[in-house]
N, C-alpha and C positions, 0 to 999 in steps of 0.2 A: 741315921736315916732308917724308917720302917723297911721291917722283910717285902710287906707288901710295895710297896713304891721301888725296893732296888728289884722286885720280883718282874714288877710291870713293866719297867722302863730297858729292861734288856735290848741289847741291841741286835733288832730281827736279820738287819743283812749280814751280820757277820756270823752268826747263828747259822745259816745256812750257809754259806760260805764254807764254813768249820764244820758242816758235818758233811758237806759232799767230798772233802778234803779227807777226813779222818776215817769217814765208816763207809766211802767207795761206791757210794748211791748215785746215780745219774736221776735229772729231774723228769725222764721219763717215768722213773717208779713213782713219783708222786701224782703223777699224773693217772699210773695203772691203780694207786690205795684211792684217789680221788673221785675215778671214773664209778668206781667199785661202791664206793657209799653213795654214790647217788642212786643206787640198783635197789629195789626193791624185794623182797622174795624170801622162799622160805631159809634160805643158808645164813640170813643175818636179823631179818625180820625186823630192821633198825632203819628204816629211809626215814623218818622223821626226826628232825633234831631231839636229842636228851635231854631233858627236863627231872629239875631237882625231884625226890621222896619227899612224903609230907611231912618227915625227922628232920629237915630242912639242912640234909647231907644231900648227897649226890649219888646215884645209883650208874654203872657201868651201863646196864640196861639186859637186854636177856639175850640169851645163849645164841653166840654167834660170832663171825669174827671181827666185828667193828666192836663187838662189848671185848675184847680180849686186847684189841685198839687203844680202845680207851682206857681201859686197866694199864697198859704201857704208857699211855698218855700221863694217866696219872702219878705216877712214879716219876715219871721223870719231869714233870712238874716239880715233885719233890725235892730230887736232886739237883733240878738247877738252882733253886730259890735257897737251896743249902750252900751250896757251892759259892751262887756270887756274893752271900753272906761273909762267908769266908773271904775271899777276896777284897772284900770291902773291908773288911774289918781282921785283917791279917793281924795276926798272935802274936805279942811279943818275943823277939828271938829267933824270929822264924828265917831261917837259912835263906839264902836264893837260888839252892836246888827247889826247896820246899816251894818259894813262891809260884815257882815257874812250874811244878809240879801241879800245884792247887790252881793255879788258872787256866793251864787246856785243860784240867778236867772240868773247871766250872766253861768253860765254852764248848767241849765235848755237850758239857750236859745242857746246855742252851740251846745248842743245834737239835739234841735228839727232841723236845721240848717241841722246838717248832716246827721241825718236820712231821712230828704228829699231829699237832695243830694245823699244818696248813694240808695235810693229808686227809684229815677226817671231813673238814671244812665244817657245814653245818651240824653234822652228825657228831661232833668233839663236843665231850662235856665242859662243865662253864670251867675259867681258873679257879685253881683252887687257893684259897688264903692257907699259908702254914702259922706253924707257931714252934719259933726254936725257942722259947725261954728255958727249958729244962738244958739248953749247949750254952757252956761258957765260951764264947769264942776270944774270950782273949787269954782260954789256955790250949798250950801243942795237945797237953794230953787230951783234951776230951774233945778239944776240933778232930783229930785225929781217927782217934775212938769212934767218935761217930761218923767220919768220911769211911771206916773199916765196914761199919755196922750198915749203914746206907749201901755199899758197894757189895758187898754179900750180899744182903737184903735182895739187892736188886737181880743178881747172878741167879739167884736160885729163884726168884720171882719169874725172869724169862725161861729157865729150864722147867719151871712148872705147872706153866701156861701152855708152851712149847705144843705141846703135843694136840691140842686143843683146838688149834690153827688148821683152819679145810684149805684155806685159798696157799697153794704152793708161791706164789709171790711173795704174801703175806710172813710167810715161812722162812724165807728166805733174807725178804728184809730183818725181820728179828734177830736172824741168826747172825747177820753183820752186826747190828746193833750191839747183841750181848759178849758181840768177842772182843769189841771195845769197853764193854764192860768190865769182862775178866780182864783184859790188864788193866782197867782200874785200880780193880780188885787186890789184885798182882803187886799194881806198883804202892797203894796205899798202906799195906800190909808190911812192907819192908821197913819202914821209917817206924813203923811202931815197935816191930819185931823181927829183927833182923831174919832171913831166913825162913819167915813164916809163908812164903807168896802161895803155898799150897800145901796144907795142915791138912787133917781132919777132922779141922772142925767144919771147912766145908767140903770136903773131900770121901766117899765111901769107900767101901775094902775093896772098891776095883780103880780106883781112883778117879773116879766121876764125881762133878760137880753135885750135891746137895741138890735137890728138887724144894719148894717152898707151895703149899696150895695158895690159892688166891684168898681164901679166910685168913687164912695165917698173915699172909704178907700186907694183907688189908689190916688188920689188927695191930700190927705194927708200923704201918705208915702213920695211923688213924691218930698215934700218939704226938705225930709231928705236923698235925694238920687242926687248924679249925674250923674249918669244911670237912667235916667229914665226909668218905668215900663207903658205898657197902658193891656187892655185888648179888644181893636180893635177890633180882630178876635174873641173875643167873645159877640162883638154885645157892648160892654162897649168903652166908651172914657173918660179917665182921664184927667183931664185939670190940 
């Protein structure tokens, strides 16, 4: 089956189900990110739905906290369309720790997916199509590999937008989000290398998470996507 079609065909109510369960959001916060983008003004300057760049990629849009939204959005688009890839197409050998490992995170990553999709409403950029050809998924090593690289990725993408976030709600939701990230992170990490769940490779000399800029981490989504994503309008260029 194509990435696109097992991409699209996710199943939306168990997706939220699975993230009000896992990352402790009640549906009043989507109602507070909901209420929020429909606001017009100068903190976000984004009341009009996103619309593609003329590179015929997709632009976050400009500096604000629905383009910081959508930069979230977009990631975990990623990460789900990776995940239920996995799941679909489970690796030869693969344990049933491992399975059952690999699928709440591909529903983890479903739920965050369309909680920002039905958060942003019109103001959500379009889906985006990926392209895993460079992942063998019918090997543990480099399914693996790249569930590590994805989940880092993604930890140090929230801790580096982070700060960026005006609206304290907004702040708050993310910071649920990324703690269920780091144990992603955490758990994906051990099965590759035992012992690794907190190294410093993303770790610094005070033992905080890695920071990632939103060029950087666009740059590297960008290799798993054929939509590409930039943040232009927000002062970022992803190469």
């Amino acid at each position: 089956m194509k990435t696109e079609t097992l991409f699209e065909n996710a199943d939306v109510n168990m997706a939220r189900r699975s993230f009000l369960r896992y990352a402790g959001v009640g549906a009043a916060a989507v109602g507070v990110l909901a209420a929020a983008s429909c606001t017009k003004g100068t903190d976000n300057n984004m009341g009009d739905p996103v619309t593609p760049p003329k590179n015929n990629g997709i632009d976050i849009g400009a500096k604000g906290d629905l383009a910081i939204l959508n930069y979230a959005y977009a990631l975990e688009q990623l990460e789900a369309a990776f995940y239920i890839n996995v799941a679909a197409h489970m690796y030869t050998g693969a344990s049933a720790d491992e399975i059952a490992l690999l699928t709440d995170i591909r529903d983890h990553e479903v739920a965050h997916r369309e909680f920002f999709k039905a958060a942003l409403g019109s103001n959500a950029i379009v889906s985006l199509t990926p392209n895993f050809s460079a992942i063998d998924f019918s090997s543990r090593t480099r399914v693996l590999a790249a569930a590590k690289a994805f989940e880092d990725t993604g930890v140090s993408a929230y801790n580096g937008a982070g700060y960026l976030i005006q609206n304290t709600d907004y702040l708050l939701l993310a910071g649920k989000i990324v703690s269920v990230e780091a144990r992603h992170a955490a758990y994906i990490r051990n099965p590759v290398s035992p012992g690794s769940f907190a190294d410093n490779m993303i770790l610094d000399a005070n033992g905080m998470d890695k920071p990632q800029t939103i060029a950087r981490v666009l740059a590297i989504a960008n290799t798993y996507l054929t939509t590409k994503v930039s943040a232009s309008n927000y002062g970022y260029v992803a190469s």
